[in-house]
N, C-alpha and C positions, 0 to 999 in steps of 0.2 A: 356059534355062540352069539345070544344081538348084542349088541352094544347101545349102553344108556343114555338117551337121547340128553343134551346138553341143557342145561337152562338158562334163556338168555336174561342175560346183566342189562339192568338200567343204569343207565352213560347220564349222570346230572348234568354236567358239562357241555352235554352236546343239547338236552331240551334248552339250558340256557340260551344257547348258542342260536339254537332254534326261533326261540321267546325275541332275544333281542333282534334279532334278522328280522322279522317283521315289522319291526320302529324305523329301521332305515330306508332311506329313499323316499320316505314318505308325504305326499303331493300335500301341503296344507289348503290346496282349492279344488280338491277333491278327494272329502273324508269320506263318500261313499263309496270309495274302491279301497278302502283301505283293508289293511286282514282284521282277523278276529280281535286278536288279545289290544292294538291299538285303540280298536272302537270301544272296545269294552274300559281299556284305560281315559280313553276319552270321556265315556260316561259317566265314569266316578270322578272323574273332576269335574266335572258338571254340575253332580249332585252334591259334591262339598261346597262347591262355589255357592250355588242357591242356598244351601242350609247355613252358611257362614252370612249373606247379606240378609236372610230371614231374619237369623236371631240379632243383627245388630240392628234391622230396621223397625223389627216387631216386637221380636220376644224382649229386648235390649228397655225398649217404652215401659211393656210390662212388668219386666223387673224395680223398673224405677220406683214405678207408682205401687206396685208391692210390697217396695222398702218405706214407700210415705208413709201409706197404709199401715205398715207396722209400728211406724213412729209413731201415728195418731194414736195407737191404742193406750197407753201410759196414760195420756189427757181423755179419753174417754172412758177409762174404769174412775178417773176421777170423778168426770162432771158424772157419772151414772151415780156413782155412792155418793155424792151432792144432792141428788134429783131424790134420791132415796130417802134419803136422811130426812128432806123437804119433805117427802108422801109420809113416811112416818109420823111424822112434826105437826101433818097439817092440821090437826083438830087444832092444837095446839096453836098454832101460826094463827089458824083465824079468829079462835077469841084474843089474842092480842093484838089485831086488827081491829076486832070490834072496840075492844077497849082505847086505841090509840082513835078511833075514829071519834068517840065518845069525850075524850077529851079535848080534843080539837075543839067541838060542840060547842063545849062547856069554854072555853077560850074565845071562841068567836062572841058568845054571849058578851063577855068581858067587851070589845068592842065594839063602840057605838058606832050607829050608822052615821050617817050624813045629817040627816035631820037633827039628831041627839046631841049634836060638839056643841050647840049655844048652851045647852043643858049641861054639860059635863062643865065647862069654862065657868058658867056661875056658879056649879058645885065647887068646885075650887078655889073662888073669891071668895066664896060662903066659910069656906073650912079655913079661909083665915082669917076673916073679920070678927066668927065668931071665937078666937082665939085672943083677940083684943090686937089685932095684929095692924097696919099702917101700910097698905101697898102705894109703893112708890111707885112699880113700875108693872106691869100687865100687859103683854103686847104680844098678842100671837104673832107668828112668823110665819114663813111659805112653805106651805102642805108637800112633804114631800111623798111620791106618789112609787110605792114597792109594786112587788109583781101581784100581791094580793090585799095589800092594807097600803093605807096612807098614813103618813107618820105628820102630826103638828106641833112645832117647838112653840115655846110659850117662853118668855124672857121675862122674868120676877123677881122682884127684890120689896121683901118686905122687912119691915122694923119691930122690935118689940121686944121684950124676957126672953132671955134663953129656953126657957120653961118654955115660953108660950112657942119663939119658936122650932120647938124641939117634935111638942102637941103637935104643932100642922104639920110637920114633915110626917106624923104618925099618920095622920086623919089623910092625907094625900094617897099613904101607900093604901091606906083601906077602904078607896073608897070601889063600889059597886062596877066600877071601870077601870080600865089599866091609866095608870098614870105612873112615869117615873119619873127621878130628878136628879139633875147631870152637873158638871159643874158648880158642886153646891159651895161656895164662899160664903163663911161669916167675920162680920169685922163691927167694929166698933161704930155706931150710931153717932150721926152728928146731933148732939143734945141742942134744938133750940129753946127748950124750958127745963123747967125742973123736972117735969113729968116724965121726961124723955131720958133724965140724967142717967147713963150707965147704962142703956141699951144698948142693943146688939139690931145686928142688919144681916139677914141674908140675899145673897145673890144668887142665880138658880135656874139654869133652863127646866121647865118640866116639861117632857114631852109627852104628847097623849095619842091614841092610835084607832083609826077607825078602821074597818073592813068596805070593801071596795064593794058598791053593787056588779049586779050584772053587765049591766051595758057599761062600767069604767073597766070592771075584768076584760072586757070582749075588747075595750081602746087598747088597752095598756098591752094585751098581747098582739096587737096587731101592730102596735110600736113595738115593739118587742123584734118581731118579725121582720118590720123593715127594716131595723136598726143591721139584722142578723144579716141579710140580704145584702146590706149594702157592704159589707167588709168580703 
């Protein structure tokens, strides 16, 4: 009768035994003799090592700027629906441009050039005399010089009827030029006649305003400039 051949048992215990028996003894200044499952353990640490200073030296960068990157985007759906808004707008935007330009125009006219302040200064003597008015005092003061207009204070005090000077304060704001009036004091007239009895006095800077030519614009920002330079 045969008898049925055995089947041999796999011993975990003893491949262990096996596995770890090849780690000891093991020469560290020569891995080239080392056994199999050593070197093969050695190459995976190797390739964890590399892929662990990869991702801190490289991939680590790009996560960063990944995460800026995503924070920017909040402020860029903004400024885009801004920009938008604008391209929709724009017919819109530029006649209001034209229009704001147009005004300006119409502003600048209002200010006399350089030439024109002795004209503008006896329009303004004119607009009180002819109001029956007594100027005491007349005396332009030092030009002061803006980034696009020059500003002239004018120091006045004239006498006369409330009426009358009420008139000239009208006739100043209306006339063809910008003139305004600052500091306006009224008080009681020294009556040296009868004529005079019970009049009235005003005190008054008017200032008046011219536009700057070309060549004072081209001064004035070049002081401008070094003013800016030197701080």
């Amino acid at each position: 009768m045969a008898t049925k051949a055995s089947t041999p048992k796999f011993d975990l215990n003893a491949q262990f035994e096996r596995a770890a028996s090849q780690f000891r003894g093991l020469n560290p200044n020569e891995p080239g003799q080392w056994p199999l499952l050593p070197k093969l353990a050695a190459f995976l640490a190797v390739v964890v090592v590399v892929l662990g200073l990869s991702w801190y030296l490289v991939l680590s960068d790009a996560q960063t700027q990944l995460q800026a990157e995503h924070d920017r985007e909040p402020t860029l759906k903004q400024d885009y629906r801004g920009k938008l808004s604008q391209a929709v707008n724009l017919p819109e935007l530029r006649k209001q441009k034209r229009q704001v330009e147009e005004y300006v125009t119409q502003l600048e006219k209002q200010l006399p050039g350089k030439a024109e302040m002795d004209a503008l200064l006896s329009d303004i003597n004119q607009a009180g005399l002819g109001r029956g008015l007594q100027f005491e005092l007349f005396r332009p003061g030092q030009v002061a010089v803006k980034d696009y207009y020059a500003e002239l204070p004018i120091s006045v005090r004239v006498s006369g009827r409330y009426h009358d000077i009420g008139a000239f304060a009208a006739d100043v704001a209306n006339l063809s030029r910008i003139v305004t009036l600052h500091n306006l004091v009224v008080i009681a007239a020294n009556a040296r006649d009868a004529n005079t009895a019970g009049a009235l006095a005003m005190e008054a800077t008017a200032r008046t305003y011219r536009y700057l030519d070309s060549a004072e614009v081209a001064e004035q920002r070049k002081a401008t400039s070094k003013a800016g330079a030197k701080k």
